[in-house]
C-alpha positions as CSV (number, residue, x, y, z in Angstrom):
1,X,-33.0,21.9,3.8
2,X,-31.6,19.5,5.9
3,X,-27.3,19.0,6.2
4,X,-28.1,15.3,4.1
5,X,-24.6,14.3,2.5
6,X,-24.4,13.8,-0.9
7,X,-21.4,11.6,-1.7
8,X,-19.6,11.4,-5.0
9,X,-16.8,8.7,-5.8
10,X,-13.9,9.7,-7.9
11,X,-11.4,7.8,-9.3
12,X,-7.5,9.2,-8.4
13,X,-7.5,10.5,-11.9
14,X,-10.7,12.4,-12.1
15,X,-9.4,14.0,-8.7
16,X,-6.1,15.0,-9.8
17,X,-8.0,16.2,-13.2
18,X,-10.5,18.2,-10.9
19,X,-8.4,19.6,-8.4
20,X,-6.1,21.4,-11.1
21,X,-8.9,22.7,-12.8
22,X,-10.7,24.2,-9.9
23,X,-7.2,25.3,-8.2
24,X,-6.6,27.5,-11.7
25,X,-10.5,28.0,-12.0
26,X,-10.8,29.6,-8.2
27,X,-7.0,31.3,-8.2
28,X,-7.9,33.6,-12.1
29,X,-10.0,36.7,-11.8
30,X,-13.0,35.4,-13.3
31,X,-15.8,37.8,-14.2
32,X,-17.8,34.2,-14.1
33,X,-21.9,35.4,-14.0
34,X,-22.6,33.3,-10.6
35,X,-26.1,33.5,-9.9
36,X,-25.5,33.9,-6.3
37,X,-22.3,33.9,-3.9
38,X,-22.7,30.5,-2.8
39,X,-21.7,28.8,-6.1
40,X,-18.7,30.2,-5.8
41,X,-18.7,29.1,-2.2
42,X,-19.4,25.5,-2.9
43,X,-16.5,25.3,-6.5
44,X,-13.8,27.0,-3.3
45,X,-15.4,24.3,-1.2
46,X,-14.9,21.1,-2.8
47,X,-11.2,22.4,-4.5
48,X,-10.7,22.3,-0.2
49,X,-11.9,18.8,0.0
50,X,-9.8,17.3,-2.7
51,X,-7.2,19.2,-1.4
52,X,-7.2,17.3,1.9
53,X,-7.0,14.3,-0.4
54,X,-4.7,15.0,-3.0
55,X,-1.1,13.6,-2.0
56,X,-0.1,13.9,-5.5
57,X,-0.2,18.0,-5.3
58,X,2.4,18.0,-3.4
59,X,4.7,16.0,-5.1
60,X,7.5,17.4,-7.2
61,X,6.5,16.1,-10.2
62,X,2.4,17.2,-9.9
63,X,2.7,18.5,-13.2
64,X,3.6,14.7,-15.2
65,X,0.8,13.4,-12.6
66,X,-1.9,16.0,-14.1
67,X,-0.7,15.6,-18.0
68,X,-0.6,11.2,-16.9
69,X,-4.1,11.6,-15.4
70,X,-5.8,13.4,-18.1
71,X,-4.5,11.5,-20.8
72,X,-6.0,8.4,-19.1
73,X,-9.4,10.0,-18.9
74,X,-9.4,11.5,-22.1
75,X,-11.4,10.5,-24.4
76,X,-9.5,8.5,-27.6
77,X,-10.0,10.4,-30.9
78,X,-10.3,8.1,-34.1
């Protein structure tokens, strides 16, 4: 296969949202069935990339920015 890039856009929101899950996701001792070592690989991978991204992480108040960012994604319930 060849190294083609497959590029994804997220909005700030989906990032922050994605990053915390895969940062508690990757950092719990999962008995997750992977099919193979390299899906772990890739979830460790991209939690990496958003890292490099993620200003907001290290912020003092990360916590309000996750709660603020999933509430705007969330779906409204009626």
């Amino acid at each position: 296969m060849t190294d083609k890039k497959v590029i994804i856009a997220l909005t700030q929101d989906e990032a922050v949202v994605l990053y915390d899950y895969l940062t508690r996701f990757n950092s719990q001792d999962n008995n997750v069935p992977f099919d193979d070592q390299a899906e772990q690989r890739v979830l460790w991978d991209i939690e990496s990339m958003l890292e490099k991204e993620m200003v907001a992480s290290l912020k003092t108040n990360y916590q309000d920015i996750v709660k603020q960012a999933r509430d705007n994604i969330r779906d409204n319930e009626k």
